[in-house]
N, C-alpha and C positions, 0 to 999 in steps of 0.2 A: 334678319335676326339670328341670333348665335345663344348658344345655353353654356360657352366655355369661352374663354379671351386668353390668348399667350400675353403673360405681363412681366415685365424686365426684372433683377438681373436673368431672373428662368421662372418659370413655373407657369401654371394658369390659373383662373379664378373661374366658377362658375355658377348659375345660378345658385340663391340660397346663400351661398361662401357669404363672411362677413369677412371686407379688408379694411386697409388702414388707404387712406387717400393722401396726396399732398393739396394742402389746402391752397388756394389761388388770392382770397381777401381775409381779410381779419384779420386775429392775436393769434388763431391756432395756426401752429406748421403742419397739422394733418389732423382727420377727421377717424373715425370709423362708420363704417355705412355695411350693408348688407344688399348683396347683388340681387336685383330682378331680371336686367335682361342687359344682355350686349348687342350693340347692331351698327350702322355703317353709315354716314350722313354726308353726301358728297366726296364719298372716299376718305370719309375721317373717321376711327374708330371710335365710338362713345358708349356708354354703361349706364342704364339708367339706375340708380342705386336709393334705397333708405338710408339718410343719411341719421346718425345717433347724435344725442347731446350726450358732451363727460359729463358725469356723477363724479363729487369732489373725490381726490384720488385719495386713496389709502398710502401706508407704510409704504406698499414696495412698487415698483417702477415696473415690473416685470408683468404685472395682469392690472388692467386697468378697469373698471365698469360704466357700461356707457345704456341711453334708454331711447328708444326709439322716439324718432322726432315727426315721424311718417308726414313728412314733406318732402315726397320723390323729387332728385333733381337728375339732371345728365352732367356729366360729368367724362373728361376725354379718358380714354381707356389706359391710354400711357402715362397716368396720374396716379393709376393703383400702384398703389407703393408692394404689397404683397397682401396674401389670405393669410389667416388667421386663425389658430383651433381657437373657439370657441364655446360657450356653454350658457342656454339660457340660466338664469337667476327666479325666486321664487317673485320677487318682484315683480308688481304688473310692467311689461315686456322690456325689460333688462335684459344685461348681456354681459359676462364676462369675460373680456379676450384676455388669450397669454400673447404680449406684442412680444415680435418679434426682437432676438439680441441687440440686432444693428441699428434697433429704432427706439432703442431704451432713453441714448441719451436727449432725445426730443421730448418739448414741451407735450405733453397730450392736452391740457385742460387750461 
């Protein structure tokens, strides 16, 4: 078990962190979820994460708001697309992320 994960093109995510994931099935190209732990499964690295449902998006592309789904899954570590500043909402457990530039022009919802 790991409390920080190096995630590509650089950076790392660690517990707590919420990131943007690439999604594997469905309509969405990526999720947001919120780290609990990283750890290692046959030499494969995986992150078990809270994954969020979008809340319908507003005006701008740029901060998106999503609500906790708390249906933990595992998900492979080389998925997190990046972290994200974030800021809870008064909303019972919302979340407001600012996505990042280079992921503006993906579908979120």
């Amino acid at each position: 078990m790991s409390g920080e994960a190096r995630i590509q093109p650089a950076g790392t995510c660690r517990r707590k962190d919420v990131v943007l994931v690439k999604a594997q099935h469905g309509q969405q190209t990526m999720f947001a979820a919120q780290i609990w732990m990283h750890a290692e499964v046959s030499g494969f690295p995986v992150s078990l994460v809270n994954r969020f449902k979008p809340l319908p998006a507003g005006r701008s592309s740029s901060v998106s708001e999503w609500q906790a789904d708390h249906k933990p899954e595992l998900v492979a570590t080389e998925d997190i697309l990046a972290a994200c500043i974030h800021t809870p909402v008064p909303r019972q457990g919302n979340v407001s992320v600012l996505v990042p530039w280079r992921f503006r022009r993906w579908a979120l919802a």
